[in-house]
N, C-alpha and C positions, 0 to 999 in steps of 0.2 A: 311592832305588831298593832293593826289597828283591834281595835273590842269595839263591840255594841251590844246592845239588850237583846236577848234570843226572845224575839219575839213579844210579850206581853208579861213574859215571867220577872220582869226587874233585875236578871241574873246577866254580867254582863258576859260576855262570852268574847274568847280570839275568834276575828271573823274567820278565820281559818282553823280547821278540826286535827282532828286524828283519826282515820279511818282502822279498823281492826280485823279487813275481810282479805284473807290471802290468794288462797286459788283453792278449788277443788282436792287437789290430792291433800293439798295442807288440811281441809279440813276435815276430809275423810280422815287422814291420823289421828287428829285428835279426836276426835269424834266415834269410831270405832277402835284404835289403839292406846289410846292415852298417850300417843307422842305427837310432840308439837314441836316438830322442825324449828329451831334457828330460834329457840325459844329466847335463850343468854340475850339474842341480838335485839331481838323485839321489845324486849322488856326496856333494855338499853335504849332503844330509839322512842319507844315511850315516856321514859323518862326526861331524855334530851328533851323532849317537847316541852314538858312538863317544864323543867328548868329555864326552858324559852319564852314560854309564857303561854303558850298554849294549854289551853283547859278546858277545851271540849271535845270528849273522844265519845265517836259511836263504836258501837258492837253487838253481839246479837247472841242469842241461842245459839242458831244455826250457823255461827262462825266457826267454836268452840272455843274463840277466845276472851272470856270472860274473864277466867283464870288469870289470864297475862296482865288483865286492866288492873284488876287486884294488886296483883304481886307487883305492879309500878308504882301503884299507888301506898306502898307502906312507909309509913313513916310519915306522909302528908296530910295537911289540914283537907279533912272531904269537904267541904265547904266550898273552898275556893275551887273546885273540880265542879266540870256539869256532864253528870253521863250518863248516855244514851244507852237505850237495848231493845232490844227489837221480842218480840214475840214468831214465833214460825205456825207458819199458815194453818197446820197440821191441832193446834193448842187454843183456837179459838170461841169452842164452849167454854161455859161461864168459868165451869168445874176444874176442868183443861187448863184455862188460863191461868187463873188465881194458884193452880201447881207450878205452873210453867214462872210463873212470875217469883214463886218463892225461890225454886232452884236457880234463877237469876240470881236474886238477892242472898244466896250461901254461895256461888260461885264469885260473886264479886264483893261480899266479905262487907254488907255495909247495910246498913239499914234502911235503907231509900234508895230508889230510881229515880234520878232527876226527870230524862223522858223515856215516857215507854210505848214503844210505837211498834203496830201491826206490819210483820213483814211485808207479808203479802195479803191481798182481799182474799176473803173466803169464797169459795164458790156455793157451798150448801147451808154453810151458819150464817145465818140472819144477823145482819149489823146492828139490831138492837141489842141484841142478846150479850154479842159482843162488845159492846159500848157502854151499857148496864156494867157488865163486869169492869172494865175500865174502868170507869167512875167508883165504884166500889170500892177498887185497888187504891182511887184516890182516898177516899174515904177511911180508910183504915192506915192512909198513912205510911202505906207503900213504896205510890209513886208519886212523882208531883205534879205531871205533866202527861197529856196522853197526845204522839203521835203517827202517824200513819208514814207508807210505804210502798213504791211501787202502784200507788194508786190512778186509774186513768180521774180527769179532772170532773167527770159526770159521778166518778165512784166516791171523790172523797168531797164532793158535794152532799153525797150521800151521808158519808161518814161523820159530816158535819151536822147536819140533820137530827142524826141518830142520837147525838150526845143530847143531853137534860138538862146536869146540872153546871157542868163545865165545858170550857171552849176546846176544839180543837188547837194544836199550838204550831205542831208543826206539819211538813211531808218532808218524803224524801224520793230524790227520785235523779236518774237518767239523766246528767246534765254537763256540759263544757262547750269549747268555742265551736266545734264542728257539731255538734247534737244540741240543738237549741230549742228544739220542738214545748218545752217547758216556759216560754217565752210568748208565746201563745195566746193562754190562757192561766196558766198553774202559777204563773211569776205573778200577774198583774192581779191576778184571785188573791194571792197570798199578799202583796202590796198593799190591798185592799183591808184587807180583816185582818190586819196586824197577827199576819202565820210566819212561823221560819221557813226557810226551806232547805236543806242539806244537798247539794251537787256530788251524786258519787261519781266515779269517773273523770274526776276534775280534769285528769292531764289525760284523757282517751283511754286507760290502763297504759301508759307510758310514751303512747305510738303521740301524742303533742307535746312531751319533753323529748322526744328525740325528732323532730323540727317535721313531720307529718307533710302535708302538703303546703303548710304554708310559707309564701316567700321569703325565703333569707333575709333581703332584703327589707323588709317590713319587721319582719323579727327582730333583727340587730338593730335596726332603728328607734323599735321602741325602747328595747331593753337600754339600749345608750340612753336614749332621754330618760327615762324613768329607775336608772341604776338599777335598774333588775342582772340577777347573775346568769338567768337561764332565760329558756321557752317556759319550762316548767312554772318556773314564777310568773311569767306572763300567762298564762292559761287560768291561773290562780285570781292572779290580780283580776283578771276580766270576770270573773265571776265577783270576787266581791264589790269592783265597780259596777257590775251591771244592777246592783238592787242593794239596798238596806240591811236586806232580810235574807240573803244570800250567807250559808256559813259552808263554803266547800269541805269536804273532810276526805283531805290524799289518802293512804295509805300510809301507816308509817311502818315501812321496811330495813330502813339505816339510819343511824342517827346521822349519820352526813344529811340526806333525804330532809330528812326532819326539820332539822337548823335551818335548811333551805326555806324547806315550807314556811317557819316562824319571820322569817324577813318583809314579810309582803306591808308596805307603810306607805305606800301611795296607793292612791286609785286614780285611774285614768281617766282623760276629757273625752267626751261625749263622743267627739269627733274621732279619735281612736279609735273607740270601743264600737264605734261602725265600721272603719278600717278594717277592723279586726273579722267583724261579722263578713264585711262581703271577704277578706281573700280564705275565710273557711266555710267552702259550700255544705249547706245544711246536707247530714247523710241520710 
């Protein structure tokens, strides 16, 4: 597994994550029933990561699986772990927030938020107000790190703005071989200012591990030269070759999944990771 510094924070991170967001009905369960489908499994493929070397998992409020991060994480040093949570759109007064962020930190059982970042922009609360709080959260020792989500590149210019006393660290956002739109301007911006940025979607929601429009040919090619075992790993790798500051975070559904995901120990030449761009036309 390759590691690098997330960012500006000294922490060194798998460039590869653990994502925690399943689908709608799974979160409706937990979230309105207090059942969490395939929970045994999850926790399971969590861990696998964990054992892998993997140590950066996002998750959010509005996943409802915070719970599960927890209960992966017993019995291990929290230190060497970096985890994310997200805030929901709905929790971005000051008031709002700083509740929303404690019940983070009793659901996932630990005294700190490594980063804690805005799901989504607000449309009626003012981004100072919210960024004020943020730093607050820093302040007392909450969180460590404040970043954003889903944000277009004008908004989290914005967001960037809005902070005081501390830097923006990360974004997260919309990102893999056929959705490049991040490439733009959000890659090169975050390049720039020493930001992360998290690719959800790494492998399309599955449709570029199960070989999407791109040619066969090109596929098994690389994957020969570069001993990758799937597409999947290739879809992966091309995100952490394409930038520094690039930390995908798949899903982690099966610890089969998982082990996969932990394997990625190359990154691709330049000339490739253009190959790759022309045969998946931007959607």
């Amino acid at each position: 597994m390759i590691y690098r510094e997330f960012a500006r924070t000294g922490f060194r991170c798998s460039a590869v994550g653990m994502g925690t967001y399943y689908d709608i009905r799974w979160i409706a369960s937990a979230r309105l029933l207090g059942r969490r489908p395939r929970e045994d499994a999850i926790v399971r493929s969590i861990r696998t990561g964990l054992d892998s070397g993997l140590n950066l998992i996002d998750t959010a409020e509005l996943y409802g699986s915070e719970p599960l991060v927890s209960k992966s994480l017993e019995g291990r040093d929290r230190e060497s772990v970096f985890i994310a949570t997200k805030v929901s759109p709905t929790h971005l007064r000051r008031e709002k927030l700083i509740r929303a962020c404690e019940r983070s930190l009793r659901r996932l059982k630990t005294g700190y938020i490594d980063l804690y970042q805005l799901h989504f922009p607000a449309i009626r609360v003012p981004l100072s107000e919210t960024m004020g709080a943020m730093e607050e959260l820093v302040d007392r020792g909450m969180i460590r790190y404040i970043g954003i989500s889903n944000f277009s590149f004008e908004r989290m210019k914005e967001a960037e703005q809005a902070l005081r006393k501390y830097p923006l660290t990360s974004t997260q956002m919309h990102y893999n071989m056929s959705y490049r739109k991040v490439e733009e301007q959000i890659l090169p911006y975050c390049e720039k200012n020493g930001m992360a940025l998290l690719p959800y979607y790494p492998v399309g929601h599955g449709r570029l591990a199960s070989g999407g429009r791109q040619p066969p040919a090109l596929a098994a090619d690389l994957c020969r030269k570069y001993g990758l075992r799937s597409i999947a790993q290739l879809a992966l790798t091309y995100l952490v070759s394409r930038s520094n500051c690039t930390f995908p975070i798949p899903r982690a559904r099966t610890p089969e999944h998982v082990a996969e995901n932990s394997g990625i120990d190359a990154l691709l030449d330049p000339s490739d990771l253009d190959a790759l761009a022309s045969a998946y036309p931007e959607r």
